[in-house]
C-alpha positions in Angstrom: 139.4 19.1 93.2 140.9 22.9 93.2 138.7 25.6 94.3 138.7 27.0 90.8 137.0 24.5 89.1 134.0 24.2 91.1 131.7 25.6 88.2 130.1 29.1 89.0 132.0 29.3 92.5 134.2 32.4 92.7 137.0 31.3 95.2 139.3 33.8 97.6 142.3 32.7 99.0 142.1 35.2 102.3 140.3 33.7 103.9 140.1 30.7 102.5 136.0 30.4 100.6 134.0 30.3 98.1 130.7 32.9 97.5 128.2 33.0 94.6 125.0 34.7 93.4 121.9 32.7 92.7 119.8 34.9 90.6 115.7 34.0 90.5 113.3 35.7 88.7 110.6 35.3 91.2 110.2 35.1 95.6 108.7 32.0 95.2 111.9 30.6 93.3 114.1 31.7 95.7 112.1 30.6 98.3 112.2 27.3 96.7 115.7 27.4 95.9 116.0 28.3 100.0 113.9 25.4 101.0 115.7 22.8 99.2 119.0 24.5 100.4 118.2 24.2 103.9 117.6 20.2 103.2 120.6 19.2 101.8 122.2 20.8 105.0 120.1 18.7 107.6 121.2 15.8 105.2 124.9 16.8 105.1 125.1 18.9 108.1 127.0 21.4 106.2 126.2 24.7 106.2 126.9 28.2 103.9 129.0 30.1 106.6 127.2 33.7 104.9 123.5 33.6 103.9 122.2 37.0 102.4 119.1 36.9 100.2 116.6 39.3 98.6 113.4 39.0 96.3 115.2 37.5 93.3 119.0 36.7 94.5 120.3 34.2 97.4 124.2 35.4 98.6 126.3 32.1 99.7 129.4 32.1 101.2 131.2 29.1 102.2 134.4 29.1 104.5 137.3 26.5 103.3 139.4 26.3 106.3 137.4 23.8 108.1 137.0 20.3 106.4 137.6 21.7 103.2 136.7 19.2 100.8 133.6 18.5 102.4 132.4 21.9 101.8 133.9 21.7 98.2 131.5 19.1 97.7 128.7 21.0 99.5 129.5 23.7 97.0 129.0 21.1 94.0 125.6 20.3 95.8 124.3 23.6 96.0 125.0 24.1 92.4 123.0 21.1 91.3 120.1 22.3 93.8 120.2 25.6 91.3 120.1 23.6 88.5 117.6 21.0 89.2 
């Protein structure tokens, strides 16, 4: 899978990641959206490498240059936890 076609991931080659902005229109979404986040990395033991979040907005950042397609996959995870 290439880095540019995981949908809604924006990917930078230096260093090797992906980031993107989870918008929410309420704390408790985002709190939600947190919560389930934090799951699926107890499950996977993967983790974003950059959390930043606010009152309507969660900031992930996830660094490729370590087991790469297992984060790719991570990335795909996350999405679906946005989604869902």
């Amino acid at each position: 899978m290439e880095d540019k076609e995981i949908e809604g991931w924006d990917y930078r080659a230096k260093p090797s990641s992906l980031s993107r902005r989870f918008e929410f229109s309420s704390y408790a979404q985002t709190r939600d959206f947190l919560d389930r986040l934090d799951q699926l990395s107890q499950q996977t033991g993967l983790y974003p490498h950059s959390t930043n979040f606010g009152t309507g907005y969660v900031n992930l950042t996830i660094d490729l240059d370590v087991d790469a397609e297992a984060y790719r996959a991570f990335a795909v995870q996350v999405g679906q936890l946005y989604r869902a």
